[in-house]
N, C-alpha and C positions, 0 to 999 in steps of 0.2 A: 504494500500500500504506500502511497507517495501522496506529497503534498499537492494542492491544485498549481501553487506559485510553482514548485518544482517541476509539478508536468509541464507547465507552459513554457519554462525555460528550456525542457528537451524539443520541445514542438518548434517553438524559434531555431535553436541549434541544429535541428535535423531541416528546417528548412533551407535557412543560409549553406549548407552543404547539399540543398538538394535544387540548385538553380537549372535546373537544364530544362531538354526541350519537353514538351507534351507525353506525357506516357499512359497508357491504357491502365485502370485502374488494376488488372491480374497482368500487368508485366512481371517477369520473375524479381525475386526480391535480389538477385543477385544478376550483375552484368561480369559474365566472364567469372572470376575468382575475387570480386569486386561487391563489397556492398554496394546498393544502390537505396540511397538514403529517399531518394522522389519517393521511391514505394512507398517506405513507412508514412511519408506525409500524404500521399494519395488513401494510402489505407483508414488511416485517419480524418481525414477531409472530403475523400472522392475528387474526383478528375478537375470536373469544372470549378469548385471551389476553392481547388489549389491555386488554378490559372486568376482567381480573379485577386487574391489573395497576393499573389508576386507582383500584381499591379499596383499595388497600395506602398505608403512611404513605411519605413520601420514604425515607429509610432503606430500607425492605424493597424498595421500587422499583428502589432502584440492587443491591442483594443477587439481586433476582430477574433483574434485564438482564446480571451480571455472570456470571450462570451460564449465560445464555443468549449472550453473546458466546464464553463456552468451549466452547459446542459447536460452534459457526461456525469459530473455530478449530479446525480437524479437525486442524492438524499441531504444535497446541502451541509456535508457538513465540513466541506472542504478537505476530504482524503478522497483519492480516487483506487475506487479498488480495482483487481484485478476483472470481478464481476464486472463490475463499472463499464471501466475501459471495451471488454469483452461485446456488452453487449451494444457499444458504442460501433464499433466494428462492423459488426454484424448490420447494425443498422445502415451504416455506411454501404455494406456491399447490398443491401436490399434495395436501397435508394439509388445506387446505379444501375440496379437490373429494371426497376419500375421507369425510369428514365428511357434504358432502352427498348423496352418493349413499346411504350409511348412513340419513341421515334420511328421505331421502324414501321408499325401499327397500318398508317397509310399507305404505304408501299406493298403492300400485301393484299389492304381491302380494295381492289382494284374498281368494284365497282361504288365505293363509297356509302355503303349501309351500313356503317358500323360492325361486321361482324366478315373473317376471313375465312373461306368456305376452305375443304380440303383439296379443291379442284384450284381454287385463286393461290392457295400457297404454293400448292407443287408446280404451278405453272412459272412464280416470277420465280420460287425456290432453286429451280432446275430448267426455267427456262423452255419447257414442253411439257406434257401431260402422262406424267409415266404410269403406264396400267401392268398391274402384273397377275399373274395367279395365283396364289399365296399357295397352292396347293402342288405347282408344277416345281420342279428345282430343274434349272435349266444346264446346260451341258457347256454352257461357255463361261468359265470362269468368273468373269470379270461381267458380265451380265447376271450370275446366280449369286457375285459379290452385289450389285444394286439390288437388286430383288432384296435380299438379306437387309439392306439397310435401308431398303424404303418402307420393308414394311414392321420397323422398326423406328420410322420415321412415322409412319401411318398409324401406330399402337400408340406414340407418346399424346402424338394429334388428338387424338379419340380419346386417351388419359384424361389430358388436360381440360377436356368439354365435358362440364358438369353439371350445366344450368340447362340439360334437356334440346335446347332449340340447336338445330345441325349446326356450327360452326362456332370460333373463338372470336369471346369479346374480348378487348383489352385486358384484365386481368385475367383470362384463360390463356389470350398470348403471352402472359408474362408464363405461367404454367407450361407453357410450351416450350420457350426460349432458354428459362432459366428456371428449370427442375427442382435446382437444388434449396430455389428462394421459397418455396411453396412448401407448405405443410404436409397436404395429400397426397404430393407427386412421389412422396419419399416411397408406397406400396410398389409406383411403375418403376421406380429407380432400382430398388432390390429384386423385386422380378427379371429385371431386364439385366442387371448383374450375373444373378444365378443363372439365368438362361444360357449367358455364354460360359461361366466361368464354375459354375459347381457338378461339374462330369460324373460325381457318383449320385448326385440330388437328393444328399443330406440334409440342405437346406444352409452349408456352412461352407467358408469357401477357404484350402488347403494351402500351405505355403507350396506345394507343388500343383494346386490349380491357380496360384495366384500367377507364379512364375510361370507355366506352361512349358511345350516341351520344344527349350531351347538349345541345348547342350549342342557343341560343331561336335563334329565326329571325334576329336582327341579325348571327348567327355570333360574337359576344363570349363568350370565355371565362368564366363564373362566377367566383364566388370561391369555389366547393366545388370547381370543378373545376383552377382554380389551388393550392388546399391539395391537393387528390389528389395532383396533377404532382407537387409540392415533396416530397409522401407517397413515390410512388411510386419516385423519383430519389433522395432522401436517403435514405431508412429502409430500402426493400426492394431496389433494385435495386443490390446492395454490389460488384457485378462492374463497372458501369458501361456492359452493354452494350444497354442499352434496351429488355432483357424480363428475364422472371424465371425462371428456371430451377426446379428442384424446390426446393432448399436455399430458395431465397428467396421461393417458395412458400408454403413452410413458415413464413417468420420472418412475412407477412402474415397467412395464416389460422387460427394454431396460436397466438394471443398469451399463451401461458401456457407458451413454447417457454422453452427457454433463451437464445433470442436475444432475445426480450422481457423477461425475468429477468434479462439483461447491461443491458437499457435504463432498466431499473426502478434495478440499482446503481449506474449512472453519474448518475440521476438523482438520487442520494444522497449523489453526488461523493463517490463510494470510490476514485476514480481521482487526484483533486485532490490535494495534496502540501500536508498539513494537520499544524503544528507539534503537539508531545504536550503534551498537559492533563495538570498535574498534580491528582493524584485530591486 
């Protein structure tokens, strides 16, 4: 737990070192073997708010962070907890998924009713109307690979429409777009997991269905698949018993979870026990 004055002195600091150009709010938090400090302040603030943010004199910078540290503290009492921070985060990457579903929104409802039928998406989606058989597996590769993920693409479509009338309103497009921002979508997320990825259908997915079967013919390990191991043991499998259950399912393929949003503020060392700066 840190002080509000203290966090706002890291928020300044990580800014002044993160002057550069424009970056997507899920750019990696690292460029090359390079922290990239933008991230933490995009994680923090979101995209557009950063950019508006560098346009202001120092002064109005610390004026603008200092009222945005007040609403992170939600309990007023000037510590910012881990919680805090956490759910500050999270809010942060919901706020840029609802933005983008918003913009794209019109680009999709081609004919401007408010609602994007499954024939209007796949059309600008892919630029023609792809019909397949769900029931035939076709014999050309790379045709039986589209099949596979259109109608994969067709399953989430159909997920995310829940208000009965055939097609996605603006929030069923954010359901569509960004899975992971939605509450309900987390059943299509784990299905659609275990679909590809749990070959004995347990219901639980194996550090040898996680990895798959990658081994070159010498049988040597990789170095992707030695970072997977590390991935899969450290980050997702928090139980320690050598598969993943739903919960940790979830903290894999849902990275915009709250369990990802806890890794994003530890990454921020909200946790570290940091003396208070005076203002």
């Amino acid at each position: 737990m840190m002080t509000s004055s203290t966090f706002l002195v890291l928020l300044l600091l990580q800014f002044d070192f993160g002057q550069s150009s424009h970056k997507h709010l899920h750019d990696d938090h690292y460029i090359g073997q390079q922290h990239n400090p933008e991230h933490d302040m995009n994680v923090l603030l979101g995209d557009e708010r950063t950019n508006e943010i560098k346009k202001l004199s120092s002064a109005d910078q610390k004026i603008k962070m200092m009222d945005i540290v007040k609403k992170i503290d939600t309990n007023g009492d000037n510590l910012l907890s881990a919680e805090e921070i956490t759910l500050w985060i999270q809010h942060v990457y919901r706020k840029y998924a609802l933005d983008d579903a918003e913009e794209r929104f019109p680009e999709f409802d081609t004919n401007k009713d408010g609602v994007i039928t499954w024939e209007e998406y796949n059309t600008v989606a892919h630029n023609q109307l792809f019909s397949f058989d769900d029931d035939v597996v076709l014999e050309d590769p790379e045709q039986e690979s589209l099949r596979h993920l259109h109608r994969k693409e067709r399953r989430r479509f159909d997920f995310a429409d829940v208000d009965g009338t055939p097609g996605l309103n603006v929030t069923e497009f954010l359901a569509f777009t960004h899975p992971s921002e939605v509450d309900h979508m987390a059943d299509f997320a784990i299905e659609d997991v275990l679909s590809e990825y749990d070959t004995d259908k347990d219901g639980f997915i194996s550090l040898s269905e996680f990895i798959g079967d990658v081994r070159g013919d010498d049988g040597a390990p990789s170095k992707w698949e030695i970072e997977e191991t590390v991935r899969f043991k450290e980050l997702y499998d928090q139980d320690k018993d050598g598969k993943l259950n739903r919960e940790e399912q979830l903290r894999w393929i849902a990275p915009n979870s709250y369990g990802s949003a806890r890794e994003e503020n530890e990454g921020l060392g909200a946790e570290k026990p940091i003396s208070n700066v005076p203002m």
